[in-house]
C-alpha positions as CSV (number, residue, x, y, z in Angstrom):
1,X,7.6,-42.1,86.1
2,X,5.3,-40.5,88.9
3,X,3.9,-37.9,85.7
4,X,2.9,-40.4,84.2
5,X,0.9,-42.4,86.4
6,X,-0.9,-38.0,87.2
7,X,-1.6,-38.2,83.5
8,X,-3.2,-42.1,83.8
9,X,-5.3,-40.6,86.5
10,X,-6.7,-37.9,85.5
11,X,-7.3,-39.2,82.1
12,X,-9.4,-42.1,83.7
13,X,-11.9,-39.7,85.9
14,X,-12.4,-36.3,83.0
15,X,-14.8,-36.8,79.9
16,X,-12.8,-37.2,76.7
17,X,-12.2,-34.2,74.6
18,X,-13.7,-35.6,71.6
19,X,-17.4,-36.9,70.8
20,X,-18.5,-40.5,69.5
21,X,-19.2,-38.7,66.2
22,X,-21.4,-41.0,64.3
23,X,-23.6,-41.2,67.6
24,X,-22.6,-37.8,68.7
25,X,-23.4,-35.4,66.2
26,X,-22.3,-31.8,67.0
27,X,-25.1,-29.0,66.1
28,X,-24.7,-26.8,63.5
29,X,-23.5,-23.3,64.4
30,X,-25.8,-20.4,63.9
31,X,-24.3,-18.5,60.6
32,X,-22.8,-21.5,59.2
33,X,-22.7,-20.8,55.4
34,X,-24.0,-24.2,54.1
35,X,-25.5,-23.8,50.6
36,X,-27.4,-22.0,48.1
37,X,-31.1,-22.3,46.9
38,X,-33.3,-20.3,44.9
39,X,-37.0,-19.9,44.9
40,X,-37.2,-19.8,41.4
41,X,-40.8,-18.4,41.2
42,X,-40.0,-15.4,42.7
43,X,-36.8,-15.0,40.6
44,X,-37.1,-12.0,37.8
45,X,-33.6,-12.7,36.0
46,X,-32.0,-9.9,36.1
47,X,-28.4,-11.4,36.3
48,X,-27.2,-9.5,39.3
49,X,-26.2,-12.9,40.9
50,X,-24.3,-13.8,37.6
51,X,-22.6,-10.4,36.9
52,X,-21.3,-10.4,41.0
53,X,-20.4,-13.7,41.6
54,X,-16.5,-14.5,42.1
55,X,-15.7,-17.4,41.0
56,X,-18.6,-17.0,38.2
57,X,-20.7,-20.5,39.2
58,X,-23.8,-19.0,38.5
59,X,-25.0,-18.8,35.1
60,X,-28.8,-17.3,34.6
61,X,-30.0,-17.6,31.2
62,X,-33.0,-15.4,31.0
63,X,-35.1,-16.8,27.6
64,X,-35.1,-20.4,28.7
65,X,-35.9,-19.1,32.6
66,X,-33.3,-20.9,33.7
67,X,-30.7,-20.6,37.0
68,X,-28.1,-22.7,37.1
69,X,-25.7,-23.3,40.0
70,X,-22.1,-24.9,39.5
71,X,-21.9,-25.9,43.0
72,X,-17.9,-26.8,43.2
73,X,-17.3,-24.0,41.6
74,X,-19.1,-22.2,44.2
75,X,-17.2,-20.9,47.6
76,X,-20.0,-19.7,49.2
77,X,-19.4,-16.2,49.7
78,X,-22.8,-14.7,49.9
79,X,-22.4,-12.1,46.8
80,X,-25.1,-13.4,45.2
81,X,-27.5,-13.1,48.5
82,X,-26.9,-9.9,49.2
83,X,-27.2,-8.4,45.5
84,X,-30.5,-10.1,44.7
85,X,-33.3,-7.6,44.4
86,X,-36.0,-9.5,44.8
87,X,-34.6,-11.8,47.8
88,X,-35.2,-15.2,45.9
89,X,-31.4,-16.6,46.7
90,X,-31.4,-17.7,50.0
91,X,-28.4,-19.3,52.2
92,X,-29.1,-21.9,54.3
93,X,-27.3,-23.3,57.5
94,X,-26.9,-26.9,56.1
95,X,-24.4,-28.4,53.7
96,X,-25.3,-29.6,50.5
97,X,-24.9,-33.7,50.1
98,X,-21.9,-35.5,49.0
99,X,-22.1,-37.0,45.4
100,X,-19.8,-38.9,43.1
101,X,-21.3,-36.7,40.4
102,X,-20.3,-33.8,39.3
103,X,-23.9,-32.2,38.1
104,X,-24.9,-28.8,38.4
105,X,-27.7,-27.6,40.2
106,X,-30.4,-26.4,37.8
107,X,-33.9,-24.6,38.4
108,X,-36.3,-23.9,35.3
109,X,-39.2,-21.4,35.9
110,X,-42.7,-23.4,34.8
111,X,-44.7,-21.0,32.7
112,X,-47.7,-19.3,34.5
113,X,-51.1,-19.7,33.3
């Protein structure tokens, strides 16, 4: 009986252990793998990301200029960073918004003038 009224006390004067969360939002830690994005301009298709990606989610289709990421396919490994020659994949620190869709995410290099 007396443990309990130690636990009532010190629960009442220490800060929870948990955070308000919709308030409270906690800070994104520095090397969080969030999601993938190209910079399609810079992008020569050479299918390195294609050939060396795990679960196969990217598919580069090199006439029609064309990358296209499956993203729940994808599990974020970083494969397809690290191989890129020309640096154009790039991983960011934020996670990609929830959808009811299940699209893929496709970039289309514009012809240069």
């Amino acid at each position: 009986m007396f443990d309990m009224f130690g636990v009532i006390i010190k629960n009442l004067i220490t800060k929870p252990a948990t955070r308000r969360y919709p308030y409270e939002k906690r800070e994104d830690i520095k090397g969080t793998r969030g999601s993938i994005d190209v910079n399609i301009e810079r992008c020569i298709f050479c299918r390195l990301c294609e050939r060396k990606c795990p679960p196969d989610a990217i598919v580069v289709n090199k006439e029609e200029k064309s990358w296209e990421l499956d993203r729940y396919r994808c599990v974020i490994c970083g494969e397809c960073v690290k191989v890129c020659p020309v640096q154009c994949i790039d991983m960011n620190e934020f996670y990609a918004e929830p959808t009811f869709e299940m699209s893929k995410k496709k970039s289309v290099q514009l012809p240069k003038e």
